[in-house]
C-alpha positions as CSV (number, residue, x, y, z in Angstrom):
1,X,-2.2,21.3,-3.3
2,X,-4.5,20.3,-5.5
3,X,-6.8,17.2,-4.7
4,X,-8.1,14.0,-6.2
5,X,-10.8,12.0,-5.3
6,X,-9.8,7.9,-6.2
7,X,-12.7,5.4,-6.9
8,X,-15.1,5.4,-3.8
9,X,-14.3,8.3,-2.0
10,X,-10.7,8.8,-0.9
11,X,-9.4,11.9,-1.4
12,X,-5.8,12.8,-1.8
13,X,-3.2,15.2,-3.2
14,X,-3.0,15.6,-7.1
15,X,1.2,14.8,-6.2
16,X,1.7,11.6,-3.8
17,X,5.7,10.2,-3.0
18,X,6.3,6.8,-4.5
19,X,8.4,5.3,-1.7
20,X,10.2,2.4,-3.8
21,X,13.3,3.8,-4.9
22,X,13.7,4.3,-1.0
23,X,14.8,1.4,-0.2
24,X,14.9,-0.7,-3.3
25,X,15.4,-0.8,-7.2
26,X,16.7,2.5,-8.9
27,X,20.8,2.0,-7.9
28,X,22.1,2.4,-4.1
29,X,18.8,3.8,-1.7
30,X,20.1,6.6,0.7
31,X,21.1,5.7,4.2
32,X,17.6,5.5,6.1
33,X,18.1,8.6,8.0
34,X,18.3,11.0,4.6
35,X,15.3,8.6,3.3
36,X,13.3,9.8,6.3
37,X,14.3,13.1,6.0
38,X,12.9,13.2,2.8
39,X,9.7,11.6,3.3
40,X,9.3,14.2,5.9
41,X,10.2,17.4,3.8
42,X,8.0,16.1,1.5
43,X,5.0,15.8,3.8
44,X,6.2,19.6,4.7
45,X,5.8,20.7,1.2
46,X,2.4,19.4,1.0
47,X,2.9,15.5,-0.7
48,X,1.3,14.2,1.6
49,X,0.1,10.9,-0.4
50,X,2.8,8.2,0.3
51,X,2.4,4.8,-1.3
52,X,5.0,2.2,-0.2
53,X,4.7,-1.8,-0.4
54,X,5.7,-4.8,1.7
55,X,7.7,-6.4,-0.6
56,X,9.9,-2.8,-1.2
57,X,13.1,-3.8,0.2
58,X,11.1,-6.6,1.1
59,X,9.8,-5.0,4.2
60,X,12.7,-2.0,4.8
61,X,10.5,0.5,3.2
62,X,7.1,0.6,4.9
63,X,10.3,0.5,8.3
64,X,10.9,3.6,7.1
65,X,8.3,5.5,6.0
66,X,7.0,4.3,9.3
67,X,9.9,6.1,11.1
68,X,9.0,9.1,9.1
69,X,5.4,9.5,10.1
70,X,5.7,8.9,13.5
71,X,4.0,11.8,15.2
72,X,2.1,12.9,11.9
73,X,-0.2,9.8,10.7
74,X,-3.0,13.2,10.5
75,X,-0.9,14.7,8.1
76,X,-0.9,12.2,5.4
77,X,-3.0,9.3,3.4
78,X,-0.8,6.2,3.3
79,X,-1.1,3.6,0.7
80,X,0.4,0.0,0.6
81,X,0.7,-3.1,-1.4
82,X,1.0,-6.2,-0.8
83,X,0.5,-9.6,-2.3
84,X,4.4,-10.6,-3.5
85,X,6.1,-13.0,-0.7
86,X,9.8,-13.7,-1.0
87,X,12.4,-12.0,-2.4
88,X,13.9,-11.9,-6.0
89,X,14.9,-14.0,-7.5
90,X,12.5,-16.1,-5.7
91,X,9.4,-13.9,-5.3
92,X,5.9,-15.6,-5.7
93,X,2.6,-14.0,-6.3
94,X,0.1,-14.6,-3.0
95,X,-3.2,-13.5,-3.0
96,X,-5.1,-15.8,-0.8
97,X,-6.8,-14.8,2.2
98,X,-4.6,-16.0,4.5
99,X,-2.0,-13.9,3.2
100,X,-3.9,-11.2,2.8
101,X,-4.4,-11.1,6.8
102,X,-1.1,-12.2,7.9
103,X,0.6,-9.5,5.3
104,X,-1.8,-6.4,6.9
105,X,-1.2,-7.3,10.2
106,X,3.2,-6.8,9.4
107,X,2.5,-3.5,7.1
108,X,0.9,-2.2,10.4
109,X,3.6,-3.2,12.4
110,X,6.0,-1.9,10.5
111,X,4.2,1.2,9.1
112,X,3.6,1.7,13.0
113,X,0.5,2.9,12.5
114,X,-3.4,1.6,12.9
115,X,-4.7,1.6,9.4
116,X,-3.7,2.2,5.8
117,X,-5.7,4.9,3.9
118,X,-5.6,2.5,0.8
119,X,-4.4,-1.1,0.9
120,X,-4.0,-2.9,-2.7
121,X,-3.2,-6.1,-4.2
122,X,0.6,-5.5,-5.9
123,X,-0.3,-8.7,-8.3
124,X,-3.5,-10.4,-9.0
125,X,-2.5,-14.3,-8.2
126,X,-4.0,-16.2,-10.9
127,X,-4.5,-19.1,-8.5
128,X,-7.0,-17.6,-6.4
129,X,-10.3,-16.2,-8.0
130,X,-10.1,-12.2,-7.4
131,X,-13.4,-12.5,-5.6
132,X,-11.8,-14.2,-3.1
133,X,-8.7,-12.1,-2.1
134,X,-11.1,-8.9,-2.1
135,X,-13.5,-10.5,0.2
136,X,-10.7,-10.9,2.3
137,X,-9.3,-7.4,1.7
138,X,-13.2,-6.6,2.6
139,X,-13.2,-8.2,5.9
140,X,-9.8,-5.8,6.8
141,X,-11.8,-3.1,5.8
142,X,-14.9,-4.0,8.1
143,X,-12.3,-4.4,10.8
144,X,-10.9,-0.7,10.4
145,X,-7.7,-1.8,9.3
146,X,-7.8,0.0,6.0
147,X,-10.1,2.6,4.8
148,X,-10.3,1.8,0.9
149,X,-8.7,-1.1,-1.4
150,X,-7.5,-1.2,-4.4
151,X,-5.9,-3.2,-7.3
152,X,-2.8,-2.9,-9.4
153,X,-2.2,-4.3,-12.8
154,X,-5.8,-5.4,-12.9
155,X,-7.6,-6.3,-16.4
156,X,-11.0,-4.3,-16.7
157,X,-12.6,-8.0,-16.0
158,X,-10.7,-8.7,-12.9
159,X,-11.9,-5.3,-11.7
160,X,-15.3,-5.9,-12.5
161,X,-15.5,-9.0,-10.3
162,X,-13.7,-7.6,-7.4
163,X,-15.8,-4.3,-7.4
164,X,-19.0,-6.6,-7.1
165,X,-17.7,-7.7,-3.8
166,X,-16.2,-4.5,-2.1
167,X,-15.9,-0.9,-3.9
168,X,-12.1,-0.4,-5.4
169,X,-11.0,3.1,-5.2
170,X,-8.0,2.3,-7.0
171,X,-6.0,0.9,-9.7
């Protein structure tokens, strides 16, 4: 499989899994057991890139794509979001630090692993200046939680600022 190196350094396969439609959003999600099953056959096939997000089922999808690593965290680069609370149609945007800790510390429980290859904010939270939810994401980082950050639905500006506190390998 051909590779791809993201931002500041993290390397993965040219074909990664989105995990979403696992657990959540496009009609009825198989049973957990065939979702696993095909995270794994995947992973077998050489996608080894899986991104997934805490508020994707919320919470039921980084279960399982948990379940489906177990035994072969070597084997793949693991992304997650996180940054939504709630669920619809009551979901708020949180991007303080606070958050930001708290939320890491459940995607690692649930993902069942020790870090995330790539950890990024689902929604910038206008309420709290980008500098500060990086420099938290930073501190996670520093702590070996996860490897590289990254942003998603970021303006170029918003970027700018975050990448002047802690390199974003992704967006």
């Amino acid at each position: 499989m051909q590779q791809r190196t993201l931002g500041d350094g993290l390397v993965v396969p040219a074909v990664g899994l989105g995990c979403m439609g696992l657990s959540t959003s496009y009609g009825i999600p198989p049973e957990p057991a065939r979702a696993v099953a095909l995270i794994r056959r995947a992973i077998d096939l050489g996608v080894t890139f899986l991104d997934t997000a805490d508020a994707y089922g919320p919470h039921v999808n980084e279960e399982v794509v948990g379940r489906a690593i177990a035994g072969r965290r070597g084997q793949v680069a693991l992304a997650t979001k996180f940054g939504m609370r709630g669920r619809p149609p009551n979901l708020a945007i949180d991007g303080s630090p606070a958050w930001a800790a708290r939320a890491l510390e459940g995607s690692l429980r649930r993902l069942r692993v020790e870090h995330v290859d790539l950890w990024y904010l689902h929604r910038v939270d206008p309420r709290v200046p980008i500098q500060e939810t990086v420099g938290a994401m930073a501190e996670l980082v520093a702590q070996g939680k996860a490897r590289h950050i990254g942003l998603s639905e970021a303006s170029a500006a918003t970027i700018r600022r975050a990448h002047a506190v802690h390199p974003v390998a992704a967006l």
